[in-house]
Structure formats: structure tokens, C-alpha cells
N, C-alpha and C positions, 0 to 999 in steps of 0.2 A: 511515614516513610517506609517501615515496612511493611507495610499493606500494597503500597504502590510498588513495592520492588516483589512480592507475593503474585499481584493481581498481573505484570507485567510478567515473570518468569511463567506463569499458567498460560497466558494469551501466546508467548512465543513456545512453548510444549505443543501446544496446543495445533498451531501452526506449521511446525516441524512434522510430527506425526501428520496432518495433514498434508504435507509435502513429501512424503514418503509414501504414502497411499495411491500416489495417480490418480485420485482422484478427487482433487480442487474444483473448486466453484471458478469458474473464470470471472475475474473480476474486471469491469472497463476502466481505463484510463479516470476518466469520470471518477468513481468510484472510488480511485484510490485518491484521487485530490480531495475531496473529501472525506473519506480516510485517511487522515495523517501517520498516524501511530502503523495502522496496519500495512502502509505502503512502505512505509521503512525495514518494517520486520521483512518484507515480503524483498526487498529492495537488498537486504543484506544477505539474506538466502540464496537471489540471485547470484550476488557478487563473490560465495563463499561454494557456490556450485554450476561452477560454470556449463554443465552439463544442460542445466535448467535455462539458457540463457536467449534460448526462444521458444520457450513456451510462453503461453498469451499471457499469463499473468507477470512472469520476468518484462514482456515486450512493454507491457501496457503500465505497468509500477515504474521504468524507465521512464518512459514519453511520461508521467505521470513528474516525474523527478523533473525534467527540462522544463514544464512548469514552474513547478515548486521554487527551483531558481531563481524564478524573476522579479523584481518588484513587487511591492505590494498591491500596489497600485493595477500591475496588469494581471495578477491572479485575480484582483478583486472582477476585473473586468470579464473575464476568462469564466468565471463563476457567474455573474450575471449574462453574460451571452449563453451561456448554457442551463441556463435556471438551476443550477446546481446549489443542494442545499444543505448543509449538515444536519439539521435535526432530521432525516429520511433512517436515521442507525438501529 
């Protein structure tokens, strides 16, 4: 447990400083669905810096989130019409 609470405080530093830099990888909608973890981070960042709240990565971790939402059923569909695959990480 704290290794995961270790490993997770790093990824969001990590993330932060990169959000502070200007200069992020843009990441796709895609991408952050399967990204779970890092669309969240990324998701909360948005919503804590409204500032950020159209840049392509805010835009695309949103539409990424209206996803996320839905069933299981239709993410799972959503991911096979896009051959979208988790182990690509």
C-alpha cells in the first residue's frame, strides 16, 4: 500500500511539473481510455485549473471521461471498433 501510494504521488509530481512546462505530449482521446490512471490525473488537473481547460489534452481526457461513463458493455465496443489496446503502454 505504500509503495502504491509512493509510485502514485511520483506519477502525479511527475505530471504536475509536466503541466507546468507547456510543454505536454498531446495525448488522443484514444489514449487516454486506455489510460485509465493517467486520464484521471490529467482530468483532475483540468478541473483544478480552469485555465487549462482547452488545451488538447484537458479537451481529449474530457471526451475521453464521456466514455468512461458508459457501460461496460459499450466501452468494451468502443475499444474494439477502434482496435484500441492496453498492453501498447
Amino acid at each position: 500500500m505504500k509503495t502504491t501510494k509512493t509510485l502514485l504521488l511520483a506519477l502525479l509530481t511527475t505530471l504536475l511539473l509536466s503541466a507546468c512546462s507547456g510543454e505536454d505530449e498531446v495525448r488522443s482521446k484514444d489514449w487516454f481510455i486506455t489510460h485509465s490512471a493517467e486520464q484521471a490525473i490529467q482530468l483532475d488537473i483540468c478541473r483544478h485549473r480552469p485555465q487549462l481547460s482547452e488545451t488538447p489534452n484537458c479537451i481529449n481526457a474530457t471526451a475521453a471521461e464521456e466514455i468512461l461513463k458508459q457501460s461496460h458493455e459499450v466501452i468494451q465496443a468502443y475499444v474494439k471498433k477502434h482496435s484500441l489496446n492496453n498492453s501498447q503502454k
